[in-house]
OpenMM code with the backbone's topology and positions (N, CA, C; nanometers):
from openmm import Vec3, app, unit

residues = "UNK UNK UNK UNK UNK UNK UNK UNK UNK UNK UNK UNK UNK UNK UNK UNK UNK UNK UNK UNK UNK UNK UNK UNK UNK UNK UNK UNK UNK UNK UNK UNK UNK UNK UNK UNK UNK UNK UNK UNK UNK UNK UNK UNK UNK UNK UNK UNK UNK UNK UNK UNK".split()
positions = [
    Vec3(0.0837, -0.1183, 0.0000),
    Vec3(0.0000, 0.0000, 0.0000),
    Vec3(0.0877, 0.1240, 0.0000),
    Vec3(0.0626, 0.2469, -0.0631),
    Vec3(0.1443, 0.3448, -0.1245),
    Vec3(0.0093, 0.4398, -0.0313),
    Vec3(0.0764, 0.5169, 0.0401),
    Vec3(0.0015, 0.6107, 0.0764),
    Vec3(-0.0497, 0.7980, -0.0544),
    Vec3(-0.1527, 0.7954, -0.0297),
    Vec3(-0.1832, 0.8746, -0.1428),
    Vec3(-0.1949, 1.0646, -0.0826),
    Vec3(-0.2698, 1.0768, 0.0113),
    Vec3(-0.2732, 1.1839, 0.0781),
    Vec3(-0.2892, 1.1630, 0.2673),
    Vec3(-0.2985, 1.2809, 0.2719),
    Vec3(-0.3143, 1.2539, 0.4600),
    Vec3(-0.4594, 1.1776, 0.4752),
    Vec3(-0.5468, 1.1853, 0.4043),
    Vec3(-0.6762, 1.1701, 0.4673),
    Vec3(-0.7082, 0.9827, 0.4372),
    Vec3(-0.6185, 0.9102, 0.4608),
    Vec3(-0.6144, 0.7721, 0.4600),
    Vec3(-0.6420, 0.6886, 0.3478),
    Vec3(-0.6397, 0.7645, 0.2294),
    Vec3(-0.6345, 0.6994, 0.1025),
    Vec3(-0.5231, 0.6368, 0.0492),
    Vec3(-0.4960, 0.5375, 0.0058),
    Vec3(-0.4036, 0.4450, -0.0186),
    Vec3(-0.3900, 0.3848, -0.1751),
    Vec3(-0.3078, 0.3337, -0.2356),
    Vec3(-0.3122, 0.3182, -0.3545),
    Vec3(-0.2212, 0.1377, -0.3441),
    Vec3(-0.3304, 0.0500, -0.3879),
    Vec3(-0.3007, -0.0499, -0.3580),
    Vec3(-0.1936, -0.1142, -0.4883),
    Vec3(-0.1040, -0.1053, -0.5023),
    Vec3(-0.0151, -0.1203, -0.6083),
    Vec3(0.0707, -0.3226, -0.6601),
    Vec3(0.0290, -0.3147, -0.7723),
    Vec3(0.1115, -0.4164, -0.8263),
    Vec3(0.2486, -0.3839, -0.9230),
    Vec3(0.3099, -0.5225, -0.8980),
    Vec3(0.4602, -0.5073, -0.9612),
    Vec3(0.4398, -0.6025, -1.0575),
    Vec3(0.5158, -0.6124, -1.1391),
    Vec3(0.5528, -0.7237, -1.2893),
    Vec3(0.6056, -0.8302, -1.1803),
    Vec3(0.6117, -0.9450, -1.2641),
    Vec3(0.6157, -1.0690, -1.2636),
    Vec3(0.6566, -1.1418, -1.3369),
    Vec3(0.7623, -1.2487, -1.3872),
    Vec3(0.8274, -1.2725, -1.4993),
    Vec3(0.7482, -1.4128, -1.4737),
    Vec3(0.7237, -1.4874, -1.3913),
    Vec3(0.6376, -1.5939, -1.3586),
    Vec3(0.5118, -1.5907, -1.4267),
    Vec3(0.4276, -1.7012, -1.4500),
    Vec3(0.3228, -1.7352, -1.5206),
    Vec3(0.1798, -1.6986, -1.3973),
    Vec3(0.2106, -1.6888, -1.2889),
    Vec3(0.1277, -1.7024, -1.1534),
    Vec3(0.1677, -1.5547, -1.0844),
    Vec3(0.0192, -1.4976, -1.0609),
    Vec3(0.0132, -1.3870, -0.8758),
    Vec3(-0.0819, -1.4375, -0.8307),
    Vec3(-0.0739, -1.3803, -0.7046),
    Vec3(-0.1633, -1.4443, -0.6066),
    Vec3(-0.1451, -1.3278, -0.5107),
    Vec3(-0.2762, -1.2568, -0.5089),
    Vec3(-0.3064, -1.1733, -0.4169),
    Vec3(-0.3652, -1.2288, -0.3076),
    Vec3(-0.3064, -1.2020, -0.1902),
    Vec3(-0.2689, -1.2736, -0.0473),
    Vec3(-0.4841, -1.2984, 0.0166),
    Vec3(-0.4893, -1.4115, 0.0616),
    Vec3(-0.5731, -1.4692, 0.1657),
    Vec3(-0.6546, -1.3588, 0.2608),
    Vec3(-0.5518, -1.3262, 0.3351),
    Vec3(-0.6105, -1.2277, 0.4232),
    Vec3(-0.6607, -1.1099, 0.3531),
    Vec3(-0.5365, -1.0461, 0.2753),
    Vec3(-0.6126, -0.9026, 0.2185),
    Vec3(-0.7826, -0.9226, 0.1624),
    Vec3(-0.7968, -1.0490, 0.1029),
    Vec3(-0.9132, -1.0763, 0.0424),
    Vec3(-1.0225, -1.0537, 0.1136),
    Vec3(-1.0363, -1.1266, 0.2630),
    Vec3(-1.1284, -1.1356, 0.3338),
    Vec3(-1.2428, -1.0574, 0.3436),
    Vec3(-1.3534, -1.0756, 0.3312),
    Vec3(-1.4532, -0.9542, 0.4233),
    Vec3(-1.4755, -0.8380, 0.2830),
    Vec3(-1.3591, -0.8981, 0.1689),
    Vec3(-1.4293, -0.8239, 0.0587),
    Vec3(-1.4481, -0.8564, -0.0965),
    Vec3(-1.5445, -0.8364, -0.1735),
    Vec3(-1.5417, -0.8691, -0.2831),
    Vec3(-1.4315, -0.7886, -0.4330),
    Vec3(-1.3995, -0.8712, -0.5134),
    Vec3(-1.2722, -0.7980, -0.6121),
    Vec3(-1.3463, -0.8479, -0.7222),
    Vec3(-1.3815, -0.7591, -0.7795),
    Vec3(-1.3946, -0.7660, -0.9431),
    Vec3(-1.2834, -0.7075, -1.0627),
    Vec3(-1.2602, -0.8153, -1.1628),
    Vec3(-1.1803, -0.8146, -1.2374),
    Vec3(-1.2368, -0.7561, -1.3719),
    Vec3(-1.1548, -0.6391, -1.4568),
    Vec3(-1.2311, -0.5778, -1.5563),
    Vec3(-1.1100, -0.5961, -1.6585),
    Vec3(-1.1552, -0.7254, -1.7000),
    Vec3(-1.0341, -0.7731, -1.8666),
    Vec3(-1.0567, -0.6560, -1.9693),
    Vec3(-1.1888, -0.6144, -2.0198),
    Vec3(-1.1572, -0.5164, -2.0895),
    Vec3(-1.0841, -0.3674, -2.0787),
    Vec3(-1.1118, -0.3264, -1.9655),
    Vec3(-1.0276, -0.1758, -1.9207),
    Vec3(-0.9242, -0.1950, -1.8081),
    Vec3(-0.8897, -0.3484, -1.7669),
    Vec3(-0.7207, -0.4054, -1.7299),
    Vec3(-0.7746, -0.2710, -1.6033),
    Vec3(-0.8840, -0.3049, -1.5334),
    Vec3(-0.8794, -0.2653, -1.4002),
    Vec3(-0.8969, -0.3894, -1.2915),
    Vec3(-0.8621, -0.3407, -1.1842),
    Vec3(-0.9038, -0.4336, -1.0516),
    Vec3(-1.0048, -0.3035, -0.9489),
    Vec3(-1.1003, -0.4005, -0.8917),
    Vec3(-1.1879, -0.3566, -0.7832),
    Vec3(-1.1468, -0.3884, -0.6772),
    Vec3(-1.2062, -0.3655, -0.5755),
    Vec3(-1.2316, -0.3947, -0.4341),
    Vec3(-1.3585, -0.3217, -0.3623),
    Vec3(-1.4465, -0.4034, -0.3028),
    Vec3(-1.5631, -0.3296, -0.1903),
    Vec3(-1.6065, -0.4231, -0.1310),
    Vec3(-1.6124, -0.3409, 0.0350),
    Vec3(-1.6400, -0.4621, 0.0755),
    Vec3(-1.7785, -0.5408, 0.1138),
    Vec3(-1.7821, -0.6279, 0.1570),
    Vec3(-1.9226, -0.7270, 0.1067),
    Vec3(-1.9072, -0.8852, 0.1723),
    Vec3(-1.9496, -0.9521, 0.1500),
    Vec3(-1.9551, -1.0921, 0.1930),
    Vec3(-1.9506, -1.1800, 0.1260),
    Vec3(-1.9246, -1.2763, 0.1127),
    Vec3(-1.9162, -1.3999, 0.0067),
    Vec3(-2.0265, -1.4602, 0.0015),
    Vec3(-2.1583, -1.4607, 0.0793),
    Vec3(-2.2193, -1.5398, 0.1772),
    Vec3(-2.3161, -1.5762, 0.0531),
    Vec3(-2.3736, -1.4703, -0.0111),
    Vec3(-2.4651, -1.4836, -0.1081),
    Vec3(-2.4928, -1.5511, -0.1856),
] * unit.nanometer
topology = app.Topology()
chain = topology.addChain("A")
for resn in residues:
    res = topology.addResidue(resn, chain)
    for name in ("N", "CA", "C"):
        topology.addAtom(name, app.Element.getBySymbol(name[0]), res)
């Protein structure tokens, strides 16, 4: 996490990978849902429950 300004905004950042595999960590996941956007090569996060 890359801090963005004082008011607790954060900029959750990825690095390259010469490997075929990432794996964004277990815990960070928890307690929230991530949607993946192949066409505009964004990532989400909000949080939510799996439960549904």
């Amino acid at each position: 996490l890359i801090p963005v300004d004082s008011s607790a905004t954060f900029c959750f950042a990825f690095a390259g990978n010469t490997g075929g595999l990432s794996i964004i960590g277990n815990i960070q996941q928890q307690g929230y849902r991530v949607a993946f956007d192949s066409l505009t090569n964004r990532v989400g996060f909000k949080a939510g429950s799996c439960l549904a």
